[in-house]
N, C-alpha and C positions, 0 to 999 in steps of 0.2 A: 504493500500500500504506500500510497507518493504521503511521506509526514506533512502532518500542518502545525503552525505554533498556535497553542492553544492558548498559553500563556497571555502573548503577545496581545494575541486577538479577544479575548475575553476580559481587559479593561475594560472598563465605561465610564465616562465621565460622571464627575459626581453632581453633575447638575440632574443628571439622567435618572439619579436612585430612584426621588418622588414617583418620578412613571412606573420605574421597574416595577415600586413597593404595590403600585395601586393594582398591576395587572393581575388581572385572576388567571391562574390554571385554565389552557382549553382543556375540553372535552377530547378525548383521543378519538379519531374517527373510529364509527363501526365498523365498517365495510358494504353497507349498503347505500342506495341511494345514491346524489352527483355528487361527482370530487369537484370541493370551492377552491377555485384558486382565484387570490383576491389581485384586483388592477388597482394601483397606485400610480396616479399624474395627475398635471393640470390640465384639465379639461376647461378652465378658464383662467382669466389674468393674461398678462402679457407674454405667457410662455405656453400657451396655450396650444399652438401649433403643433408642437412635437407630443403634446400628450393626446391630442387627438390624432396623428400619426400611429403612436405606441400603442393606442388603443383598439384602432383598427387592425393592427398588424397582427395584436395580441387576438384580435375576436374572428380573425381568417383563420389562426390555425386550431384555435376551438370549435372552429366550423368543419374543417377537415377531418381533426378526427373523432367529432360526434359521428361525422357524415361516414366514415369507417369504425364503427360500435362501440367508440369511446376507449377506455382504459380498461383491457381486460373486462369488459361489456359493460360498465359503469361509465356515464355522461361525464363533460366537467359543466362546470358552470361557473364563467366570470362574475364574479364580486367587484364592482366598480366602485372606486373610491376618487372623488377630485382633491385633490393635494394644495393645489394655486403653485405652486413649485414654492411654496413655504412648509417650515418646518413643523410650526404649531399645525397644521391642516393635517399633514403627512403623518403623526404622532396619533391626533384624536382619530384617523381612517385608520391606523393600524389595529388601536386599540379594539374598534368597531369590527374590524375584521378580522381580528383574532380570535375576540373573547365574546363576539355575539354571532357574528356569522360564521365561526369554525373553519375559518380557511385551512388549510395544510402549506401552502405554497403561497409567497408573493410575488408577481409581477412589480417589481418598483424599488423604492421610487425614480422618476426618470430623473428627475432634476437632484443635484447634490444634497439639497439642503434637505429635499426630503427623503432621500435615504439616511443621510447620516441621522434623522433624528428618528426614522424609526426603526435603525439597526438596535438602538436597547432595548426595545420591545420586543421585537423579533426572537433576540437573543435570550432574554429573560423568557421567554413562552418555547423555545424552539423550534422555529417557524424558518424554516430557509426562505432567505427572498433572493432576491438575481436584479439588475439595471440593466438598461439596456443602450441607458444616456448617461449617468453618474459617472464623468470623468474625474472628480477631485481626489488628488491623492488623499486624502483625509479616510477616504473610501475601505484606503489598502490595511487598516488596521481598526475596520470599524467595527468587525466580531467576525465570531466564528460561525455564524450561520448565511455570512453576507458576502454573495456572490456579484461579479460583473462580465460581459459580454464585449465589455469595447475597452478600449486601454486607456491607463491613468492618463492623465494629463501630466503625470513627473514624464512621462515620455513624450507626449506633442509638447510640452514647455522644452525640453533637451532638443529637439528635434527642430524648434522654431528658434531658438538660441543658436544652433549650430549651422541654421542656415544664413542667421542676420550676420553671424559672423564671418562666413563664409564667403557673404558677397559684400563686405567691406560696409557693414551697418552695427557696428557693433556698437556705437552711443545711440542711446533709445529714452523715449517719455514713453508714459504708461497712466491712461488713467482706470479705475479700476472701481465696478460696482459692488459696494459689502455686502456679495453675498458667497457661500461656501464655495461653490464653483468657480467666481471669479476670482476671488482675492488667495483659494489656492493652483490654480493657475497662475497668479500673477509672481508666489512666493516661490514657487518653482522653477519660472524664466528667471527670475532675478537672482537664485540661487544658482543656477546654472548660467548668468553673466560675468557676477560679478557686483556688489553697488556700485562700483566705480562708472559700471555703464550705464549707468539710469540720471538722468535731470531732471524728471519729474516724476517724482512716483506717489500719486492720489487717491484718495479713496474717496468714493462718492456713495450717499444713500442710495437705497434704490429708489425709482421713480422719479430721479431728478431729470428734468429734461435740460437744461441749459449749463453747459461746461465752457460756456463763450471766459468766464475771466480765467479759470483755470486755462485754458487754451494760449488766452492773450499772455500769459508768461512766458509763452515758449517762442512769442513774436524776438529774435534776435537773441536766440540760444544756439546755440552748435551742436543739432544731436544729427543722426542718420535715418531713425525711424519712429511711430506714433504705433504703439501697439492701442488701439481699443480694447478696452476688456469688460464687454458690458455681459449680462446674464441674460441677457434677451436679443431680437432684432430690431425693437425701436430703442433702446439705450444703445446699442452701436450706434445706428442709421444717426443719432441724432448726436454723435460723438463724431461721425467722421463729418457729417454733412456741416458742423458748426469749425470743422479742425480747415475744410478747404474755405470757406466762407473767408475766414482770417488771411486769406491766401499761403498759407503752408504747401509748401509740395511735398513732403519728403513721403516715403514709400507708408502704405498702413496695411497694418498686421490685425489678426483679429483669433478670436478662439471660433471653438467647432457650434458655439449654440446663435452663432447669425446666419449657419449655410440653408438657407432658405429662398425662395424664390421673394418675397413681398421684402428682403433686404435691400432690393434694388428697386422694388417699387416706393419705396421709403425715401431711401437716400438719394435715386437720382445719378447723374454725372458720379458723385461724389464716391458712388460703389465701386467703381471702376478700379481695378488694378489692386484691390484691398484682397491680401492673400489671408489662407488661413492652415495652420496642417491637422487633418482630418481622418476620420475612419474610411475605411474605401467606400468610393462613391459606389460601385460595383461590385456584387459578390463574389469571392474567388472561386465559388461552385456557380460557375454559368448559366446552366441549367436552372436549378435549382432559382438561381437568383431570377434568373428572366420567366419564369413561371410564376413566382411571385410578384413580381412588377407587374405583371399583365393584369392577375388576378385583382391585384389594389387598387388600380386603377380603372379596371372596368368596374367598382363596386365604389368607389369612392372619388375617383378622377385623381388626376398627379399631386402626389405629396403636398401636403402646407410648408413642412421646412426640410430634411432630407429623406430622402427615404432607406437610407442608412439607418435611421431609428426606430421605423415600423418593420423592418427586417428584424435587428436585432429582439424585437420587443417579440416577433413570432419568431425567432429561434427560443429567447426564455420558454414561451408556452413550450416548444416543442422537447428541448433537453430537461424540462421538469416533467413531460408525459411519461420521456424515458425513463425515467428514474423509477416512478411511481408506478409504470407498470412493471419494474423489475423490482425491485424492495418494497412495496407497495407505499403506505402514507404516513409513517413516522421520520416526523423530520428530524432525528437522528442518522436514520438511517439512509434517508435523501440527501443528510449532509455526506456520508461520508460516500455514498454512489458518487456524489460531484465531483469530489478531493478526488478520488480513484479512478476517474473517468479517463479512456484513454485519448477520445477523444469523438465530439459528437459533429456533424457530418451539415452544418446548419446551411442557409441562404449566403450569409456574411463567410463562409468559410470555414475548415475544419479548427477547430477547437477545445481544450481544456482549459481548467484550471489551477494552477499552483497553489503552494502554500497557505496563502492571503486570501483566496478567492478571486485572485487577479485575472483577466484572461490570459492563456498563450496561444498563440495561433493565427493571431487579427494584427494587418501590417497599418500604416500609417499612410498617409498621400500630403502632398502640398496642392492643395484648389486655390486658384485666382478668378476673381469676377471677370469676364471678358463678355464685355457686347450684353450686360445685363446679367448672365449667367456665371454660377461655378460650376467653371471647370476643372479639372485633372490637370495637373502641368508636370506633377511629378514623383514619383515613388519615396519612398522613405522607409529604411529595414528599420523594424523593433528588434531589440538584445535580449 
């Protein structure tokens, strides 16, 4: 069996006890009746896009294999929970979906902040969940029961470092919205620069729409590049569209939660050229991948923001079927099918997990807006 640290991963912060203290014991499933596996996103707010992605991703492959007899002849049944991609929202639906509707499995949460806050739920009840958007490294030691599907952002932050440096951008501003996603994405490029390379590094609440003064400081600075680092695609849109407005040129960088198509209906001109490194736009199972594009899109029309994330979101469903129809639904035993998994055969590509619940298996890409769109411009190997 591939070890995990138990240790490690079974901290919890001590703000997290009150939760842990209050959650009751689920019920262990019988065995009759439908397997709940519960959906965690925002289905509203500004991050809204990718959880209605995740959600439809997630409710195609529950369609597929009810529509093949279910789990060893038992139905599932998605438990839908809206999160807002906050933490408090993601906490109270955990809670809801553990300990009243008896989920075994969670799909979530997509957004950081609300995985990290209801991995001490999860963990405290032993509820395996899976992400299938949650890049914060904060991720990789958030418990033993909390898995992911797409790679930390300690690697698109290495990966996005090594290219600014690479093409002679190595003084960089950064402004940055407080939220778990962005500000560990931000602490991870900056760890992998250097401070020395940073002249502006700012944090902004969320929902601020105006960074015009923060901006105006960097009118007759000497840096190379404007990383955006907002948590949404109207906090970028309105971070880069305010950074040209000032007449700035210099090149801009962005994280993976603006690749969406309405980034460009947002910003305008100001989209252009703004790169980002990314999970494959494209499955590295062809097949597989364009069978599913077809399918979401005949049932939903093209993606909100990528469809990287409603992929990922129907591999979760699908490597939690496996599991449960081979060890059935103690998630004990789900946890350690996962650890010991050699490797599951999904849309996004062949896959396990390590130690941490990390993915292995899923590469990286650098995507540039061009002509409106992200596109692919270039590969990038994960270590």
């Amino acid at each position: 069996p591939i070890p995990h640290n138990y240790m490690k991963r079974l901290l919890v912060p001590l703000f997290a006890l009150g939760i842990l203290l209050s959650a009751c014991s689920p019920v262990a499933d019988d065995g009759t009746g439908p397997i709940k596996i519960g959906y965690i996103g925002p289905l509203t707010g500004d991050a809204y896009t990718y959880g209605v992605d995740t959600l439809n991703g997630a409710e195609i492959k529950v369609a597929e294999i009810n529509a093949a007899g279910g789990i060893n002849g038992r139905m599932i049944e998605l438990v839908v929970e809206d999160a807002r991609c906050t933490g408090t929202d993601a906490a109270s639906a955990a809670q809801k979906l553990i300990n009243v509707d008896k989920v075994v499995v969670i799909n979530g949460g997509q957004c950081s902040g609300e995985t990290l806050a209801v991995a001490p739920i999860a963990e405290s009840a032993k509820i395996p969940m899976m992400s299938g958007g949650s890049t914060s490294p904060d991720v990789t030691n958030a418990g033993d029961f909390v898995f992911r599907n797409i790679p930390s952002d300690a690697l698109a932050a290495a990966a996005t470092a090594s290219y600014l440096q690479e093409n002679d951008l190595g003084i960089i501003a950064i402004i940055t919205e407080n939220t778990d996603f962005a500000v560990g994405f931000r602490n991870a490029l900056i760890e992998a620069m250097g401070e020395d390379a940073v002249v502006l590094n700012e944090v902004v609440e969320p929902n601020v729409k105006d960074y015009r003064t923060l901006v105006t400081r960097l009118q007759g600075e000497e840096f190379d590049a404007f990383i955006a680092n907002g948590q949404t695609v109207a906090t970028v849109a309105a971070m880069v569209t305010q950074f040209r407005e000032l007449g700035l040129d210099q090149p801009i960088f962005s994280n993976n939660a603006v690749v969406s198509p309405s980034f460009s209906e947002i910003a305008g001109e100001a989209a252009e050229g703004v790169k980002v490194v990314m999970p494959p736009s494209e499955g590295a199972n062809a097949a597989k991948f364009d069978a599913f594009v077809k399918t979401f899109t005949e049932l939903h029309g093209p993606a909100a923001s990528s469809i990287t994330y409603a992929a990922n979101s129907y591999d979760v469903i699908g490597v939690f079927a496996d599991a449960i129809a081979e060890v059935g639904t103690d998630g004990t035993a789900i946890r350690d099918y996962l650890y010991n998994l050699d490797g599951y055969d999904g849309t996004i590509g062949r896959f396990s997990f390590d130690g941490n619940g990390d993915v292995i298996g899923i590469s990286l890409e650098l995507q540039e807006v061009q002509g409106g769109d992200f596109v692919k411009v270039g590969d990038i190997a994960v270590d």
